[in-house]
C-alpha positions in Angstrom: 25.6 -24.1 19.0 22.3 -26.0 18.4 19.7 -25.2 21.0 18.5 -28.2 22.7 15.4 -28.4 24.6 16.5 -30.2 27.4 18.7 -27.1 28.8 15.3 -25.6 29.3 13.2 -27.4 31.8 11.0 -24.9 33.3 7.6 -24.2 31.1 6.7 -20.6 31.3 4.0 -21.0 29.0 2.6 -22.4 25.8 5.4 -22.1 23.4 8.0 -20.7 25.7 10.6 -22.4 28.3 13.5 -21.4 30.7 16.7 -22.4 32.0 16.6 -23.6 35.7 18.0 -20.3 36.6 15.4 -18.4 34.8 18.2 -16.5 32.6 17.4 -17.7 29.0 14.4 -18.6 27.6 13.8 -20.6 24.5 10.5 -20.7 22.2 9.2 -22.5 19.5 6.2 -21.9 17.5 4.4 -23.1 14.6 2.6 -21.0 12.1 1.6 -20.9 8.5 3.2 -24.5 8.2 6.6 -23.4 9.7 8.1 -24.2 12.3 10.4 -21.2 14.3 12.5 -21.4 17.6 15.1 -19.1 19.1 16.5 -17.8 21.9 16.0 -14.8 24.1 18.9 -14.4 26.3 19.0 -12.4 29.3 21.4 -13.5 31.2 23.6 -10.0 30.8 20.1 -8.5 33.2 22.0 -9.3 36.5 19.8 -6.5 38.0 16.4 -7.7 36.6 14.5 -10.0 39.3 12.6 -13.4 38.0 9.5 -11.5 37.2 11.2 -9.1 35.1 12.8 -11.3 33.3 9.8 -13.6 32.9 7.5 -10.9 31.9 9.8 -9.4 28.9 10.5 -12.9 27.5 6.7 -13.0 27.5 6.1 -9.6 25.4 9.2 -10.2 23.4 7.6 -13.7 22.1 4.3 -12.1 21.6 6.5 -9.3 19.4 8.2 -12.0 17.6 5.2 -13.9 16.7 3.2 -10.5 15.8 6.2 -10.0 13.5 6.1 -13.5 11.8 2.4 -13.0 11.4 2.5 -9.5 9.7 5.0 -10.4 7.2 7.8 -7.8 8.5 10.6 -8.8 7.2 9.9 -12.1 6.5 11.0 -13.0 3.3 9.0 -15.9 3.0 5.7 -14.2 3.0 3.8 -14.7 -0.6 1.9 -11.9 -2.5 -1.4 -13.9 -1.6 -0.4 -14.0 2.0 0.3 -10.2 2.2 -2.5 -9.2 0.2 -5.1 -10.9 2.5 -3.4 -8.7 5.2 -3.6 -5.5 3.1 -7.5 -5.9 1.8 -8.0 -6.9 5.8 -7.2 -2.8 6.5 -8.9 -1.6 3.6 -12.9 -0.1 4.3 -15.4 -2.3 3.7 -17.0 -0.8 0.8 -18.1 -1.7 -2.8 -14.5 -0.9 -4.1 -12.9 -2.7 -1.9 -15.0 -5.8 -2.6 -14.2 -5.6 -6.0 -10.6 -5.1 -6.2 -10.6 -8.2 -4.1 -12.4 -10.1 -6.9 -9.8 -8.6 -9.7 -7.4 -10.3 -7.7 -8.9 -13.1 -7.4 -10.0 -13.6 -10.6 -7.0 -12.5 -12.2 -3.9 -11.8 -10.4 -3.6 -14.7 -7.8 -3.4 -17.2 -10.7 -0.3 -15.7 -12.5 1.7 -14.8 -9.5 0.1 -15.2 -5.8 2.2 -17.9 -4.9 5.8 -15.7 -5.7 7.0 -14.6 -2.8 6.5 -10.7 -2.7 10.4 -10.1 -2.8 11.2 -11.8 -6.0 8.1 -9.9 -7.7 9.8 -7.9 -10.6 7.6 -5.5 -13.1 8.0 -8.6 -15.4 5.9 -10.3 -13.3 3.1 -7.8 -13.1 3.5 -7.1 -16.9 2.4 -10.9 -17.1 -0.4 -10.3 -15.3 -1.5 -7.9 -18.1 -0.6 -9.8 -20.7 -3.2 -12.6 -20.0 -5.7 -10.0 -18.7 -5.2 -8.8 -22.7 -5.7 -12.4 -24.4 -9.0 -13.1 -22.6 -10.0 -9.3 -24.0 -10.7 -7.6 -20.6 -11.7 -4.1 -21.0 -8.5 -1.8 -20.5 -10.4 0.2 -17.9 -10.7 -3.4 -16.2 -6.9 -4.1 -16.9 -6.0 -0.8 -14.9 -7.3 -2.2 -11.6 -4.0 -4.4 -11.9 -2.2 -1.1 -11.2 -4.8 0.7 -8.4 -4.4 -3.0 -6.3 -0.7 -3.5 -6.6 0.7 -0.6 -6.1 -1.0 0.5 -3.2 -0.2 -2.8 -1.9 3.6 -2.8 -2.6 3.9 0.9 -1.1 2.7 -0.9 2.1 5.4 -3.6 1.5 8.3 -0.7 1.1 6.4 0.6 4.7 7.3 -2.6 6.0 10.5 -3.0 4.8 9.9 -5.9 2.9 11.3 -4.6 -0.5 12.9 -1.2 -1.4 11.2 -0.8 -4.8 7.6 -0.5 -6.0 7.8 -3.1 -9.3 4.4 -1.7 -10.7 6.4 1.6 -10.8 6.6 3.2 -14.6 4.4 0.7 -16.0 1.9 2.1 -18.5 -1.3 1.0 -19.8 -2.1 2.7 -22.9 -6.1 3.9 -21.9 -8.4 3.9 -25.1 -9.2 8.0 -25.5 -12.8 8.3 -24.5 -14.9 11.6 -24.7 -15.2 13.5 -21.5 -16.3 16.6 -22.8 -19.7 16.9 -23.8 -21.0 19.2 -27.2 -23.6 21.3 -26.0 -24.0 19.6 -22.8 -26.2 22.1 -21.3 -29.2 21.1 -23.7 -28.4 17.9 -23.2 -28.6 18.0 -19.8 -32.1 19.6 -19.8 -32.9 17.0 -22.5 -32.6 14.3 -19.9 -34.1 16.3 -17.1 -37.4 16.6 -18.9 -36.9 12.6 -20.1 -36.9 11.5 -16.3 -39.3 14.1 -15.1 -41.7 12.6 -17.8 -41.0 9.2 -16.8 -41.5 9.1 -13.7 -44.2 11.7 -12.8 -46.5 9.3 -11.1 -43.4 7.3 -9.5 -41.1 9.4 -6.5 -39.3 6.6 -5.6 -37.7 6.3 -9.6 -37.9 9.8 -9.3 -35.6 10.5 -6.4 -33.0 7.8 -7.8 -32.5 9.5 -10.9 -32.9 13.2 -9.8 -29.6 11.8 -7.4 -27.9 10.2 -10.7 -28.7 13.6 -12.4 -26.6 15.4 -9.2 -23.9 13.2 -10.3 -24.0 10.4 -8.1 -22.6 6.6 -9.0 -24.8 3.6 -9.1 -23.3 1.8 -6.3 -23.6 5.5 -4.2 -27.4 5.8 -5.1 -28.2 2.2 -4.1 -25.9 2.2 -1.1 -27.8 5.1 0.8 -29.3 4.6 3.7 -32.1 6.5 5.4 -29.8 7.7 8.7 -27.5 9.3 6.1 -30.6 11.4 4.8 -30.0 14.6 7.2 -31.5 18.9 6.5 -30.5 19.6 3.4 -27.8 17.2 2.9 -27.0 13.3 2.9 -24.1 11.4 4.2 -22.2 9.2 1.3 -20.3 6.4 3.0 -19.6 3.8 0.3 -17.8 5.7 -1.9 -14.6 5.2 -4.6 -12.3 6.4 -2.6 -13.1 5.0 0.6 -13.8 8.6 2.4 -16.9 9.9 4.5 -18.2 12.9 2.0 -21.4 15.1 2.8 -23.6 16.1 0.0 -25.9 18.7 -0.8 -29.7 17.5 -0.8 -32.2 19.3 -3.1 -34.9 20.3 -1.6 -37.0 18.2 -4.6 -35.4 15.0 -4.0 -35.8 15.9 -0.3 -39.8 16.4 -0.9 -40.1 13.4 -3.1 -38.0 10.9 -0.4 -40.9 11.8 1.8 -43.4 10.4 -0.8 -42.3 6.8 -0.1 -40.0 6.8 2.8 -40.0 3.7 4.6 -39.0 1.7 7.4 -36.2 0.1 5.7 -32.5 0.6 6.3 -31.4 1.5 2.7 -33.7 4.4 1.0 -33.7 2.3 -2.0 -35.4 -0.9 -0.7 -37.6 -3.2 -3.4 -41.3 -2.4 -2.7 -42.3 -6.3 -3.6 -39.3 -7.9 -2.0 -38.4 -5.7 1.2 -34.5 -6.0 0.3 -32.1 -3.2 -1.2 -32.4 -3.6 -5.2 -29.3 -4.0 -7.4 -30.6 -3.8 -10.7 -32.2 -0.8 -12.7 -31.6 -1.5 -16.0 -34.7 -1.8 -17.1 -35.8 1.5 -15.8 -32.6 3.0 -17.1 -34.0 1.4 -20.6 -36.6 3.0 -20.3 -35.0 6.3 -20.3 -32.9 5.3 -23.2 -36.2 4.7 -25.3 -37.6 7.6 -24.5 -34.4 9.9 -25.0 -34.5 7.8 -28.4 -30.5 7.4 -27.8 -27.4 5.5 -25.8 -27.4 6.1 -22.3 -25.9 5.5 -19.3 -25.8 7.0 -15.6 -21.8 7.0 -16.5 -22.6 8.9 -19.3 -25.1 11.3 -17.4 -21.9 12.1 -14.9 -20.0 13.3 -18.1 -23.1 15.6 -19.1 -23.4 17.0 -15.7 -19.3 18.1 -15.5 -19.6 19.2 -19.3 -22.7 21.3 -18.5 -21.0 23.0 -15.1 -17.4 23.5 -17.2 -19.6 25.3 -20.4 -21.0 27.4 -17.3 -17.2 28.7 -15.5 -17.8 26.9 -12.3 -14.5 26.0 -11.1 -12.6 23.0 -10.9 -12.2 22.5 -7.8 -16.1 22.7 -7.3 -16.6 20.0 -10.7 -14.3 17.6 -8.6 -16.4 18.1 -5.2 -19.3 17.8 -6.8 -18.5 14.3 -8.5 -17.0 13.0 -5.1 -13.8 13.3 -7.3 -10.9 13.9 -3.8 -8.1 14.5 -6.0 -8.4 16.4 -9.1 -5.3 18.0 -9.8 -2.6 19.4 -7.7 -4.7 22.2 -6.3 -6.1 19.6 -4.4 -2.8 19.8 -2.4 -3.7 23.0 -1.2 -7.1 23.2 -1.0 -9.6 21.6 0.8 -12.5 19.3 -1.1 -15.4 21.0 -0.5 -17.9 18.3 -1.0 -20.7 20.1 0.5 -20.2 23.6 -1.3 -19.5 21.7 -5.0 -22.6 19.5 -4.8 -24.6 22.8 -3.8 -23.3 24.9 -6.8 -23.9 21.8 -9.2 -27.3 21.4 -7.7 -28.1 25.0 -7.9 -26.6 25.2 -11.7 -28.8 22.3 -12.6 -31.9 23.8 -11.8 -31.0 27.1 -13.4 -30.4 25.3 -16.7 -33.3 23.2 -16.8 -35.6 26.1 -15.8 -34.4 28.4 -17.9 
């Protein structure tokens, strides 16, 4: 039987009315451009006062609309809808930022709008199709798979769908050289190339002595001076979203000192007072004087080479990097972030001192 609004004269509250004998309640609520009403019936509570019954049709109407706002189990809700949610939980760091972007860029056009239940692996092969015919870089094409299926894990969580679509989809990854030939003189190569550099200069110093620890870009330009602590700093903005602590040579330690200012990041422009962005032309620099191709990417691939040609272990590679899941000894272990980036550090300086 059709509910009709007239059986339910008594206003409770915005969106929710009663019966005259305060028994069943009736809401009705719009949201998203839909309209939703139902009934909570009560009228089986013949011990429950007024009050009580008043005060649970009140929570269970916040619960419903909570429910209708989260997606859970509605079947309506769209993969643009839900992934605004998910990102919305994410941390807010550089990663985040720029997996939202992918998706912008190149997901929500080819399948956004589809409701996240009707998404088959079809669907997200599209999406890697046309990321192919505009000749994105297949390291690019692969964020496709580190946004979705994280994304439709959640969905399974929420019971929205019972099977991850992005599941057993493979992206065939151009084979690019991790190991490094002789990378121990290589390494000291570039060490001398940046201590000559930037003899007269600590602040370029400091940024490239932390590249040379194997830190990222983003991780360098990101650090901020209440993260510099005794002999270590604090990396918050990292790949994988965690909190990691690093070791801090004393060096870079002695040259921070050299310029430290009253900025919030360490890195701040000295002519415009904001955090700077850009050092490729310092980074060409180094390339002209090394006389060859490289790359502060390419300086993390030295620095692992250099520390596997010495024994160190893997697990202390990984720490150092910020890597938080190697292999499957990571599943009993834990990362050591602290330790690795001291070994690396320490192995370093015995290389280029040698």
């Amino acid at each position: 039987m059709a509910l009709k609004a007239a059986d339910f004269p008594n206003k409770v509250k915005d969106n929710l009315w009663t019966s005259k004998e305060y028994k069943k309640f009736f809401y009705r609520f719009m949201y998203e451009q839909k309209r939703y009403t139902g009934l909570i019936d009560l009228s089986e509570k013949t011990s429950w006062g007024k009050k009580d019954r008043i005060s649970f049709a009140e929570s269970e109407l916040a619960r419903i609309k909570d429910e209708k706002k989260h997606g859970v189990l509605n079947d309506k809700i769209t993969l643009n809808q839900f992934m605004e949610k998910h990102f919305a939980l994410l941390p807010d760091t550089t990663w985040t930022k720029a997996k939202k972007s992918h998706y912008k860029r190149y997901i929500k056009p080819i399948i956004g709008n589809k409701a996240v239940v009707s998404i088959r692996q079809l669907h997200i092969k599209e999406t890697i199709a046309d990321q192919e015919s505009k000749g994105l870089a297949i390291r690019t094409i692969l964020q496709n798979i580190e946004i979705l299926s994280p994304a439709f894990k959640e969905a399974i969580a929420n019971r929205l769908i019972v099977h991850n679509p992005t599941d057993g989809i493979k992206i065939k990854r151009t084979k690019t050289k991790k190991m490094v030939s002789n990378a121990s003189d290589e390494l000291v190569e570039i060490y001398k190339a940046i201590m000559e550099e930037f003899s007269n200069d600590p602040f370029y110093l400091a940024l490239y002595m932390f590249a040379l620890q194997g830190r990222r870009k983003s991780e360098i330009l990101n650090l901020k001076w209440d993260d510099i602590g005794d002999g270590y700093y604090i990396l918050r903005n990292t790949k994988s979203g965690e909190v990691q602590k690093i070791f801090l040579p004393e060096f870079i330690s002695g040259e921070l000192e050299k310029f430290k200012m009253d900025t919030e990041y360490v890195f701040t422009s000295r002519r415009t007072g904001t955090r700077i962005v850009n050092i490729e032309k310092t980074t060409e620099k180094l390339k002209n004087r090394l006389g060859k191709s490289f790359s502060l990417h390419y300086l993390r691939n030295v620095i692992v080479s250099a520390m596997a040609e010495s024994g160190l272990d893997a697990i202390y590679l990984s720490g150092a990097l910020g890597h938080s899941d190697p292999n499957t000894i990571t599943k009993y272990l834990t990362m050591n972030y602290l330790k690795g980036s001291e070994l690396a550090s320490g192995l370093i300086d015995k290389v280029v001192k040698r």
